[in-house]
Each structure stands twice: as C-alpha cells, then as structure tokens.
N, CA, C and O atoms as a CHARMM CRD file, in Angstrom:
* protein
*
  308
    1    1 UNK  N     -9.79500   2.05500  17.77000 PROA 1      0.00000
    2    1 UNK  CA   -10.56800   1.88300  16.55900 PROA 1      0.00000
    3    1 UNK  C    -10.09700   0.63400  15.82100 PROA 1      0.00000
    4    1 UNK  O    -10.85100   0.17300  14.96400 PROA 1      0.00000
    5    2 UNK  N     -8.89500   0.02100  16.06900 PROA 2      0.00000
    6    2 UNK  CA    -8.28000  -0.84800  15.28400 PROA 2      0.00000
    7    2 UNK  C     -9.14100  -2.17800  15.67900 PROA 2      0.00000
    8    2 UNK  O    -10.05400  -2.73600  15.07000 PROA 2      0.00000
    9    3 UNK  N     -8.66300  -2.40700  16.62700 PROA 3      0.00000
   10    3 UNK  CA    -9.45200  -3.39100  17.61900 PROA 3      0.00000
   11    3 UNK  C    -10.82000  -3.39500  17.22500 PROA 3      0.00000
   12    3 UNK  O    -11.19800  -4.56300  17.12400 PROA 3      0.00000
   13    4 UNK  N    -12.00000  -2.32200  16.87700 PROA 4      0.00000
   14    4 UNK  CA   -13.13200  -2.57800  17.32400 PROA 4      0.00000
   15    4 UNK  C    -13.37000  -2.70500  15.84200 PROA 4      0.00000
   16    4 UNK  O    -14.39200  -3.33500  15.56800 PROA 4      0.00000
   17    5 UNK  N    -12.41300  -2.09200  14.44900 PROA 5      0.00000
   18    5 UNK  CA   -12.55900  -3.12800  13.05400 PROA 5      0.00000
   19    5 UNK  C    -12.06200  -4.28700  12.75500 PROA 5      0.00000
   20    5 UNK  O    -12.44200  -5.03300  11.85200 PROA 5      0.00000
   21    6 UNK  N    -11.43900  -4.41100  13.30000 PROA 6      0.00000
   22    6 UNK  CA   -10.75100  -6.30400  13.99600 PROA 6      0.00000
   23    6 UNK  C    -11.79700  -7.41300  13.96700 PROA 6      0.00000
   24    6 UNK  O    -12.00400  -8.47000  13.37200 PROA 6      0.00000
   25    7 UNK  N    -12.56400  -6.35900  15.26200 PROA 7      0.00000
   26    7 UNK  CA   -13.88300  -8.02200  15.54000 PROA 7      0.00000
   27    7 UNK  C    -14.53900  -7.61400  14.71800 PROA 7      0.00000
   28    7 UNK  O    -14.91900  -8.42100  13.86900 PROA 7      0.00000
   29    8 UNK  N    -14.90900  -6.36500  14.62000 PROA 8      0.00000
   30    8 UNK  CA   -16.52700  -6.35100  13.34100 PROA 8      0.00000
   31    8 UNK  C    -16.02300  -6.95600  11.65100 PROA 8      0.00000
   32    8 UNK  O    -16.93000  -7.20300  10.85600 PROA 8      0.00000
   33    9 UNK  N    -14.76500  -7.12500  11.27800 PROA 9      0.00000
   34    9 UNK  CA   -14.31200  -7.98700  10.51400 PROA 9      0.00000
   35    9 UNK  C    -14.16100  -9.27600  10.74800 PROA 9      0.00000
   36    9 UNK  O    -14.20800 -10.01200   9.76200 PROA 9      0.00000
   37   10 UNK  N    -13.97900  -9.79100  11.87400 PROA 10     0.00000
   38   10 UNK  CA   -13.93100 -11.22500  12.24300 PROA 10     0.00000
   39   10 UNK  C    -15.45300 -11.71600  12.33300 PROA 10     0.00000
   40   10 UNK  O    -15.65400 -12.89800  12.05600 PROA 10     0.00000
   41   11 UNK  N    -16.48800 -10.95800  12.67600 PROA 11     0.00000
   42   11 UNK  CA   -17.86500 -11.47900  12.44200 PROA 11     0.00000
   43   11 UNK  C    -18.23800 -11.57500  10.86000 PROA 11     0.00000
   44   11 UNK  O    -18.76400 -12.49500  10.23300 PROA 11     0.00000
   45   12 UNK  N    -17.81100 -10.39200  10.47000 PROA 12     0.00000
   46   12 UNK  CA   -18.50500 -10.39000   9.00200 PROA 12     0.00000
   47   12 UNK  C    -18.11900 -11.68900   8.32000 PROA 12     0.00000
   48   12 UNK  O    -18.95900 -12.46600   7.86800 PROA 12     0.00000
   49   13 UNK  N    -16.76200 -11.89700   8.26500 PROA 13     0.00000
   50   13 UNK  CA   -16.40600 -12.82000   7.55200 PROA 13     0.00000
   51   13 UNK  C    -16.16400 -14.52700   8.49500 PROA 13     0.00000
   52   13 UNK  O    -16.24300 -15.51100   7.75900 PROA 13     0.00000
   53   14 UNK  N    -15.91200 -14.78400   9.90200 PROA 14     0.00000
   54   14 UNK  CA   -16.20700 -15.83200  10.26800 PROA 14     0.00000
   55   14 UNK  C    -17.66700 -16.35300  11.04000 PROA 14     0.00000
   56   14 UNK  O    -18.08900 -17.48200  11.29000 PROA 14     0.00000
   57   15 UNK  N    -18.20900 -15.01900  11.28700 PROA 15     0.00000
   58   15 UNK  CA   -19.42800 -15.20800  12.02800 PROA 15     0.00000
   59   15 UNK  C    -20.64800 -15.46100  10.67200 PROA 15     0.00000
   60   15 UNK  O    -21.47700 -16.37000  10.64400 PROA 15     0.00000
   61   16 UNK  N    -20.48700 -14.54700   9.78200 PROA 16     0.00000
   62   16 UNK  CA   -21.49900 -13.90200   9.16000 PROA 16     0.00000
   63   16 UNK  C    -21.61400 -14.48600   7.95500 PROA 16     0.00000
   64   16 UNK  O    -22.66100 -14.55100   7.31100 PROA 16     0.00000
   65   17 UNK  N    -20.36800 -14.99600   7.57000 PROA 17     0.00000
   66   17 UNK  CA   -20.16000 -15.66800   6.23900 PROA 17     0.00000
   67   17 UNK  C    -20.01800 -15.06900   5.07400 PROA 17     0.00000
   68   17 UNK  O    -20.13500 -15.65200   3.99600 PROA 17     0.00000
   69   18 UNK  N    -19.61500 -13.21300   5.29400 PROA 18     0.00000
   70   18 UNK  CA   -19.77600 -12.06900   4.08700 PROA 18     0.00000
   71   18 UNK  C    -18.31500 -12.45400   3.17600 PROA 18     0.00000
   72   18 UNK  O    -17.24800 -12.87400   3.62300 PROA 18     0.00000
   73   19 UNK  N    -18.62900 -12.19700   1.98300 PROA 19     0.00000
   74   19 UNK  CA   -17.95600 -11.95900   0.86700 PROA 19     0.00000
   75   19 UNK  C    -16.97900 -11.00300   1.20800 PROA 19     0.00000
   76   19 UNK  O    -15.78100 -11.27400   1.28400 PROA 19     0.00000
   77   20 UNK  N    -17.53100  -9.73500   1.44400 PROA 20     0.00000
   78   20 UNK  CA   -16.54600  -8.49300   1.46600 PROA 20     0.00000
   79   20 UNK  C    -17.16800  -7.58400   2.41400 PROA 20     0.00000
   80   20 UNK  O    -18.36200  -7.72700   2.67500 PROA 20     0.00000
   81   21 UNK  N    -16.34800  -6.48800   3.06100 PROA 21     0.00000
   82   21 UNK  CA   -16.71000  -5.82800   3.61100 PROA 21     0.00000
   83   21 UNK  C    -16.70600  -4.01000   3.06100 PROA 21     0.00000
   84   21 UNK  O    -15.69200  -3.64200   2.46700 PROA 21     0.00000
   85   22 UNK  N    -17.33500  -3.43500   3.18800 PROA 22     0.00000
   86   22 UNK  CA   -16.48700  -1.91100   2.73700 PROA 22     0.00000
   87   22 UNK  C    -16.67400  -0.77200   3.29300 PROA 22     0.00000
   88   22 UNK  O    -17.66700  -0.72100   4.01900 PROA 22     0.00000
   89   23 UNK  N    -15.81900   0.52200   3.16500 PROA 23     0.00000
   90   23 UNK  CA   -15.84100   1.59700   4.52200 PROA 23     0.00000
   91   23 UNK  C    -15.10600   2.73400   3.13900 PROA 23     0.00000
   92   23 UNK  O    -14.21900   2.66500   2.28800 PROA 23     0.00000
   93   24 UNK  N    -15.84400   3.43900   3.48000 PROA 24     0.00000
   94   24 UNK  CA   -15.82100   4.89400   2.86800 PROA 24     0.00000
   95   24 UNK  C    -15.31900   5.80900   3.41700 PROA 24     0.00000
   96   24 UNK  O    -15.42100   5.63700   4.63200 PROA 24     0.00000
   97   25 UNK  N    -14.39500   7.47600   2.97800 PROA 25     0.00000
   98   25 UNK  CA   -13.56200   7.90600   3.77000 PROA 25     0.00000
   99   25 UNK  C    -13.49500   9.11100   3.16500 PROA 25     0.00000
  100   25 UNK  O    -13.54500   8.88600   1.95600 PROA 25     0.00000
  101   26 UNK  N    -13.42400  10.06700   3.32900 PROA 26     0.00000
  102   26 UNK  CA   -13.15500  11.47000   2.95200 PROA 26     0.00000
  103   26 UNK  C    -11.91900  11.79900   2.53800 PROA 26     0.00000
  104   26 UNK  O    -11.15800  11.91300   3.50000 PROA 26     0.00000
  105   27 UNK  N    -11.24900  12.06100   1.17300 PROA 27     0.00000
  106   27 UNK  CA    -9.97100  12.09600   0.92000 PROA 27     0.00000
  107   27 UNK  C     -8.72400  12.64900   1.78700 PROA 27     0.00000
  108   27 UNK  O     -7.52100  12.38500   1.78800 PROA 27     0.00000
  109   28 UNK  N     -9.68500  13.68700   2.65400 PROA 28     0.00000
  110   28 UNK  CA    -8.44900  14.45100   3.69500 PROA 28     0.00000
  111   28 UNK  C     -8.16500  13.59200   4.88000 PROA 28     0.00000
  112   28 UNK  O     -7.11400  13.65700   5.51600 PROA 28     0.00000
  113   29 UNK  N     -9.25400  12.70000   5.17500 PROA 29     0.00000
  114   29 UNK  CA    -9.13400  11.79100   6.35000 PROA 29     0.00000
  115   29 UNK  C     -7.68300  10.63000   6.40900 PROA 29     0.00000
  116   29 UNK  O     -7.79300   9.42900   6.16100 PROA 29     0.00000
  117   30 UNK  N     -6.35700  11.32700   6.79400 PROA 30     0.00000
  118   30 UNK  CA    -5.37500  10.28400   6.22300 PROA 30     0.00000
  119   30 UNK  C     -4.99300   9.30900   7.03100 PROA 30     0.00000
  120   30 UNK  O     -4.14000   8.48400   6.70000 PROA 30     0.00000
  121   31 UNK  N     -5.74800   9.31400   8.46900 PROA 31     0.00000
  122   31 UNK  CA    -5.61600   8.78300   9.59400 PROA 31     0.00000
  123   31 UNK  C     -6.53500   7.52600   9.23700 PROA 31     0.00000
  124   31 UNK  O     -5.88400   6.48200   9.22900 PROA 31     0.00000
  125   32 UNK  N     -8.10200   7.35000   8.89500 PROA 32     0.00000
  126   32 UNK  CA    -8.88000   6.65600   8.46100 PROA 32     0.00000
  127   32 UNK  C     -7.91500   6.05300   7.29400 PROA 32     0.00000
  128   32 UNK  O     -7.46600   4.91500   7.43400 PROA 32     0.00000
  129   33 UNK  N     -7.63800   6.73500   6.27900 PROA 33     0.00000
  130   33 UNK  CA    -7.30400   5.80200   4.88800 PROA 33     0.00000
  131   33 UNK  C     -5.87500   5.17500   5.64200 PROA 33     0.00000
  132   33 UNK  O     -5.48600   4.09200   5.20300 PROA 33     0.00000
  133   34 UNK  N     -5.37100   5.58000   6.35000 PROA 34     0.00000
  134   34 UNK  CA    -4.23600   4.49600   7.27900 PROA 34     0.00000
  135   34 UNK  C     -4.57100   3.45400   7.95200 PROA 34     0.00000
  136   34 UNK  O     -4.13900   2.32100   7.74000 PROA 34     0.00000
  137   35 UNK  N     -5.43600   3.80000   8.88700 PROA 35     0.00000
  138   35 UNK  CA    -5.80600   2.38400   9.77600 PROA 35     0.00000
  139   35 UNK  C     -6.48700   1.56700   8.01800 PROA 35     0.00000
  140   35 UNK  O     -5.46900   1.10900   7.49900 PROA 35     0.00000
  141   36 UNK  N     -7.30800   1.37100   7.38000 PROA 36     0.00000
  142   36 UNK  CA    -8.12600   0.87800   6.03300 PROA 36     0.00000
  143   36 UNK  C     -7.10600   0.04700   5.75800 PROA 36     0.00000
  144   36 UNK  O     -7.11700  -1.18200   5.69300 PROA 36     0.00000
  145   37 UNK  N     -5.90600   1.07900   5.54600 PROA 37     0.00000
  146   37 UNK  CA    -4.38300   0.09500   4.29000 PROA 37     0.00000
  147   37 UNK  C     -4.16500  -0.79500   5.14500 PROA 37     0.00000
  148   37 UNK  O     -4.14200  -1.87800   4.56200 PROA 37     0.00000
  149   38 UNK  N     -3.94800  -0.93900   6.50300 PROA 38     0.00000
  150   38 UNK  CA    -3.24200  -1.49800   7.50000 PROA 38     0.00000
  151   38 UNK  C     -4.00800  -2.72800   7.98100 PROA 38     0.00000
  152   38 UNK  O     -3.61100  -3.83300   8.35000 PROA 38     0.00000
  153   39 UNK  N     -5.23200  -2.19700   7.86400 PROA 39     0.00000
  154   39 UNK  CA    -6.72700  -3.77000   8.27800 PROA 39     0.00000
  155   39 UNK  C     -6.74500  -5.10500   6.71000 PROA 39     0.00000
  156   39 UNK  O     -7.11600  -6.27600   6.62900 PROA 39     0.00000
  157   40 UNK  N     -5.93700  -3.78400   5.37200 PROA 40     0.00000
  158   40 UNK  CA    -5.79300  -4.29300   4.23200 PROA 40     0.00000
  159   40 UNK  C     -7.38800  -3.94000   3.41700 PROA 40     0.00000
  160   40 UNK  O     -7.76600  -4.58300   2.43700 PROA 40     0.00000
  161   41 UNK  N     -8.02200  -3.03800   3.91700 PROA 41     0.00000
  162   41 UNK  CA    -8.90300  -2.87300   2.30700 PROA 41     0.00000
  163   41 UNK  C     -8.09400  -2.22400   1.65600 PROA 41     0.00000
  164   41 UNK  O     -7.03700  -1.72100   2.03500 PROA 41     0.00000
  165   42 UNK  N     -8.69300  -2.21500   0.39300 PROA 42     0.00000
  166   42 UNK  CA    -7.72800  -1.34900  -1.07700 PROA 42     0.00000
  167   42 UNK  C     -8.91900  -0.55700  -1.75000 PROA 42     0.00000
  168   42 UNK  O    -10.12200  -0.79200  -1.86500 PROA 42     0.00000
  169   43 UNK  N     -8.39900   0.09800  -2.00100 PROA 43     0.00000
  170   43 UNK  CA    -9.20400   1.39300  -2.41200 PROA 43     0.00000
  171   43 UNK  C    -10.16500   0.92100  -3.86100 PROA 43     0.00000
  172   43 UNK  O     -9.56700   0.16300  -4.62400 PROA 43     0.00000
  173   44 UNK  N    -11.37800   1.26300  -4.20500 PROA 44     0.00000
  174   44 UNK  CA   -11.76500   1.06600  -5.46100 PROA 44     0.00000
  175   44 UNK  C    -12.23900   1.88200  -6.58200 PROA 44     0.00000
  176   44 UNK  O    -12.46500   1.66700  -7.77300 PROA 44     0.00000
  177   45 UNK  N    -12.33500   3.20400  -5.55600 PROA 45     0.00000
  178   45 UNK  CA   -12.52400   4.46700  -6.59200 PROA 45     0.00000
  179   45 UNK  C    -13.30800   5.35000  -5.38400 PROA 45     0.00000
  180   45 UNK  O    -13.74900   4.98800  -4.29400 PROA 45     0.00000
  181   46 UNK  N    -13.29000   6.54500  -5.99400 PROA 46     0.00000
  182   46 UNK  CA   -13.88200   7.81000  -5.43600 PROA 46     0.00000
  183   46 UNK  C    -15.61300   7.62900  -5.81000 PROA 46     0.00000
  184   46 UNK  O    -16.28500   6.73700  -6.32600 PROA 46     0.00000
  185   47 UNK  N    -15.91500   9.06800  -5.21300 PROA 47     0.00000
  186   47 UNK  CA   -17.70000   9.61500  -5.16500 PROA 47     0.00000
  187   47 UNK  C    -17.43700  11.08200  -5.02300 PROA 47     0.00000
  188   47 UNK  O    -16.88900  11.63700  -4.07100 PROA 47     0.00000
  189   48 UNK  N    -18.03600  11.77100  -6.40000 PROA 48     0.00000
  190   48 UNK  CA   -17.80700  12.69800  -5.88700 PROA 48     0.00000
  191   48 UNK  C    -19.53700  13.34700  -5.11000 PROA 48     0.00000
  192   48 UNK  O    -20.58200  13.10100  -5.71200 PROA 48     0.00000
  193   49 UNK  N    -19.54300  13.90900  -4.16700 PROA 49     0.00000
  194   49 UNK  CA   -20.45500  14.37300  -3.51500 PROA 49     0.00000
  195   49 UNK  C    -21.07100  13.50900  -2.93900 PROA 49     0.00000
  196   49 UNK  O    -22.24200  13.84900  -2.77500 PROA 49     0.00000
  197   50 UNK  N    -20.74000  12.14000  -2.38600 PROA 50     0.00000
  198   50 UNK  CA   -21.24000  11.11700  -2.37700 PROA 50     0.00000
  199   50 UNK  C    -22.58300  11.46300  -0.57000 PROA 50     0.00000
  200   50 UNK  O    -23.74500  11.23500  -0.23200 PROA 50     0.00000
  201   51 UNK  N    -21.62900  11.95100  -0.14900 PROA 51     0.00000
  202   51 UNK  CA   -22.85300  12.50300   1.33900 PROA 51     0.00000
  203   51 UNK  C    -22.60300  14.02100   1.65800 PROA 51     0.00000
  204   51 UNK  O    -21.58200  14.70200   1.56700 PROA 51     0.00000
  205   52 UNK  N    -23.91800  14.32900   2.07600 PROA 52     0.00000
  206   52 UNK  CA   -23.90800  15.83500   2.44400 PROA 52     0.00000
  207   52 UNK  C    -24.01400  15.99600   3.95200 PROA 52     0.00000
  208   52 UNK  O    -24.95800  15.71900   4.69300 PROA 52     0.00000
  209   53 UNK  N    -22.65400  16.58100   4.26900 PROA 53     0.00000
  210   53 UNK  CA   -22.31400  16.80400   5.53100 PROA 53     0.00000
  211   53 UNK  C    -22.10600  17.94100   6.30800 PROA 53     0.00000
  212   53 UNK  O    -21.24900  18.67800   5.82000 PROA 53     0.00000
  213   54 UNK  N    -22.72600  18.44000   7.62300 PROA 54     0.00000
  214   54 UNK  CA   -22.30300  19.81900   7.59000 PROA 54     0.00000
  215   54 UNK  C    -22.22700  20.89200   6.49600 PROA 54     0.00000
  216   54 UNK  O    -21.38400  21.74900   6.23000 PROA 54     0.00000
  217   55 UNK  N    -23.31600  20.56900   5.99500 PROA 55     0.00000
  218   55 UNK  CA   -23.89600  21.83500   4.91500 PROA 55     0.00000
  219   55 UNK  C    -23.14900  21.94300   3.59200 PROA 55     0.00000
  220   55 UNK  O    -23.06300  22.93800   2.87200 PROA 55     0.00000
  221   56 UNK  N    -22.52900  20.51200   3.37200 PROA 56     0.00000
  222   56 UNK  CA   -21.85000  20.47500   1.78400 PROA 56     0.00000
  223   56 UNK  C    -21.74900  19.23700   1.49900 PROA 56     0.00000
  224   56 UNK  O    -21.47500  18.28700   2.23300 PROA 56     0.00000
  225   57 UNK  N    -22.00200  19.28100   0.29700 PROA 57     0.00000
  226   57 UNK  CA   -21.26400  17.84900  -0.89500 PROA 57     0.00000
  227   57 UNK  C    -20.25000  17.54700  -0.56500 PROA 57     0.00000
  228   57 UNK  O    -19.29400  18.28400  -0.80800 PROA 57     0.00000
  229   58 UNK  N    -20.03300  15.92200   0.35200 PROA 58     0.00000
  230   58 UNK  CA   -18.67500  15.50300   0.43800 PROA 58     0.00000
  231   58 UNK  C    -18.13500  14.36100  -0.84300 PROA 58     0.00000
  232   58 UNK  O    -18.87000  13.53800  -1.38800 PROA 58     0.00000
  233   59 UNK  N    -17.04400  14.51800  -1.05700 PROA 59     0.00000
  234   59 UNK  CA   -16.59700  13.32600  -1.92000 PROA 59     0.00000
  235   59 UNK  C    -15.76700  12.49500  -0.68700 PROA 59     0.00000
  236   59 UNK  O    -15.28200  12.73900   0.41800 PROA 59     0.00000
  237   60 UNK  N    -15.93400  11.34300  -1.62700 PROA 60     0.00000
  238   60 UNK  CA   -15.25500   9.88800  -0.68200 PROA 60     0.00000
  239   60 UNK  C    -14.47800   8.96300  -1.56400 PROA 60     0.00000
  240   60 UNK  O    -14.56600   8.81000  -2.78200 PROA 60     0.00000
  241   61 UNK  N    -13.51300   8.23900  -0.48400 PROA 61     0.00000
  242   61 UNK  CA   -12.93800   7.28700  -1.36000 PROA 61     0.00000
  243   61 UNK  C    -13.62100   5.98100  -1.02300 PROA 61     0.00000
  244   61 UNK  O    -14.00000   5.85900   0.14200 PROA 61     0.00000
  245   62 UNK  N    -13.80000   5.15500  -1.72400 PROA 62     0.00000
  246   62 UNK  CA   -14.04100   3.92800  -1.35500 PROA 62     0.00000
  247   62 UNK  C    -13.48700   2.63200  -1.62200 PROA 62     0.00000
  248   62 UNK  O    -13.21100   2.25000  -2.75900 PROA 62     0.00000
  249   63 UNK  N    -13.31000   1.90300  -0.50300 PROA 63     0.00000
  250   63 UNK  CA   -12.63400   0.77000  -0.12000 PROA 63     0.00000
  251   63 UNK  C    -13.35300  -0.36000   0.31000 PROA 63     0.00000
  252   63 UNK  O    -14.42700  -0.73900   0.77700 PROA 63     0.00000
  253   64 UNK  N    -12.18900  -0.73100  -0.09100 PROA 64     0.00000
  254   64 UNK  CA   -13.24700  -2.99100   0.59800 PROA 64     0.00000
  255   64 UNK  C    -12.32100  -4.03900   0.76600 PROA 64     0.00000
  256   64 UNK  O    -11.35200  -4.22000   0.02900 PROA 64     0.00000
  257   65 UNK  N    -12.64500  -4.77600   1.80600 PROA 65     0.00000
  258   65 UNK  CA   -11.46400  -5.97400   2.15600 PROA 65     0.00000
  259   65 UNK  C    -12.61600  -7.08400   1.16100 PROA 65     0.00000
  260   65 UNK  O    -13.79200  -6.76600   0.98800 PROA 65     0.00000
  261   66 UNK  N    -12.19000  -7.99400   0.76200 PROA 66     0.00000
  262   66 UNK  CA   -12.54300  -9.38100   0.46300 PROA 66     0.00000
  263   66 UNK  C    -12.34800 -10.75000   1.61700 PROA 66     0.00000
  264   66 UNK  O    -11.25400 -11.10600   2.05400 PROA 66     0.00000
  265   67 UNK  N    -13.19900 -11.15800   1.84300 PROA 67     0.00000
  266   67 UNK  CA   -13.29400 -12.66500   2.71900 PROA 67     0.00000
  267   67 UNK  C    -11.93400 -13.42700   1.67900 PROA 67     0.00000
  268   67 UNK  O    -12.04100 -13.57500   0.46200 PROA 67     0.00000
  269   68 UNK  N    -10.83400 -13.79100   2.41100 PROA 68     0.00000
  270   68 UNK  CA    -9.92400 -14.45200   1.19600 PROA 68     0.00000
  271   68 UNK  C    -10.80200 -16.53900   1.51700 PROA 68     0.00000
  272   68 UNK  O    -10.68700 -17.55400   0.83000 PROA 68     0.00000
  273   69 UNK  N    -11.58300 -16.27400   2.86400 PROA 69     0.00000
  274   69 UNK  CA   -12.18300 -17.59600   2.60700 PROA 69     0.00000
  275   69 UNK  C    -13.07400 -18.02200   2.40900 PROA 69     0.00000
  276   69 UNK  O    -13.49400 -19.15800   2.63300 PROA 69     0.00000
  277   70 UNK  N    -13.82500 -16.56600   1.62700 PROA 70     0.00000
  278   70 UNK  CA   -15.12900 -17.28500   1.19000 PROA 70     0.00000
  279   70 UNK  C    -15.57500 -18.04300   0.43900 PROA 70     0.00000
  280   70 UNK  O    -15.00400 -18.19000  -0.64100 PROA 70     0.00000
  281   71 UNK  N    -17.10900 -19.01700   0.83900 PROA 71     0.00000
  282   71 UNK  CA   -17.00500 -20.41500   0.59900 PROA 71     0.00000
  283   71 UNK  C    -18.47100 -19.95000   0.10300 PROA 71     0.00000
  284   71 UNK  O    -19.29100 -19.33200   0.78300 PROA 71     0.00000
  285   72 UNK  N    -18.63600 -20.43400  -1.39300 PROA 72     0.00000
  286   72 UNK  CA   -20.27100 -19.65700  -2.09900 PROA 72     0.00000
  287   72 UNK  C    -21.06300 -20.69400  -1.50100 PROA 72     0.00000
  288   72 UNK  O    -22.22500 -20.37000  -1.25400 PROA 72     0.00000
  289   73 UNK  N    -20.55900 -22.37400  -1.08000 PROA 73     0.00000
  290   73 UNK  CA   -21.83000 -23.33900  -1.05500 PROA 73     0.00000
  291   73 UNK  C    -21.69600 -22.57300   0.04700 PROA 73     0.00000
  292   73 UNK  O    -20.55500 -22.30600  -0.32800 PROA 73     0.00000
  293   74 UNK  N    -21.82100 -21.78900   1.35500 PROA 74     0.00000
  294   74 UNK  CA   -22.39100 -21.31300   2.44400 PROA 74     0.00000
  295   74 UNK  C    -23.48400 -20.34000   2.36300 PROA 74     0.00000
  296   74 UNK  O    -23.99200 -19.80200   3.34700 PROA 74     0.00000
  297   75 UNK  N    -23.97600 -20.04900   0.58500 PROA 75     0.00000
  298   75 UNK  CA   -24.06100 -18.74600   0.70300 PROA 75     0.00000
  299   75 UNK  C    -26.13200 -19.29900   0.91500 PROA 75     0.00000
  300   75 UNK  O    -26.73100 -20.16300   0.27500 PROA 75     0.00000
  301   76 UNK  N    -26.55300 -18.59000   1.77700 PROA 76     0.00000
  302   76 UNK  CA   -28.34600 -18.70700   1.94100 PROA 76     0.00000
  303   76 UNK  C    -29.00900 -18.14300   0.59600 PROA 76     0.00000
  304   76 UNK  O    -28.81100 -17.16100  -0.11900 PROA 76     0.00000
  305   77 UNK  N    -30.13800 -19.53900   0.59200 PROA 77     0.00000
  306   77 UNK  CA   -30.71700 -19.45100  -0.38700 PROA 77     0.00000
  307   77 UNK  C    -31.51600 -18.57800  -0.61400 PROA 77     0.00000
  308   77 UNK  O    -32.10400 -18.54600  -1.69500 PROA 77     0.00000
C-alpha cells in the first residue's frame, strides 16, 4: 500500500500539478492513520458520520499532504 501511495502522490503533485492531496480514515483504523503520518499528511479534523457503511454512520478523520512545490503560475486557466 505504501508504494502504490508513493506513485499516486508522485503523479498528483509532479505529473498533475495538484496543490494537495487528501485521504480520510476511520478513527479505529491505526494501521491507515500510520502509513498517512509516515507518507506525511497531517490530520485536519474529524466528520462525524461522514459515510454510511455497513449499515451505520461512520465518523472519519481527515488528512492532507500539501505539494511543498507548488507553482500557482502552472495552475490552468
């Protein structure tokens, strides 16, 4: 899984030209919010009930890396 948010981060931000990226996570998921810290998103706040899964209101945390090289004159008009 590390690897395959590796490249889909290396497109977003050298292929794609994105600002930021972000990935959402279920508070019990501590395996997910590990690999996240480790790729370096940082958390920006919760949801509560944010998707209904398997027959309930889940809450989530949510996270986002930033492009540290993003360049706005790239950005399409």
């Amino acid at each position: 899984m590390r690897e395959a948010l590796e490249a889909v981060i290396r497109c977003a931000f050298d292929t794609l030209k994105l600002h930021r990226v972000q990935a959402n996570y279920q508070p019990h998921n501590l395996r997910s919010a590990g690999l996240l810290k480790r790729l370096g998103f940082e958390i920006e706040g919760h949801a509560k009930n944010y998707l209904y899964l398997n027959g309930a209101w889940r809450d989530h945390v949510l996270s986002s890396r930033l492009n540290p090289d993003f360049d706005p004159e790239h950005m399409l008009a």
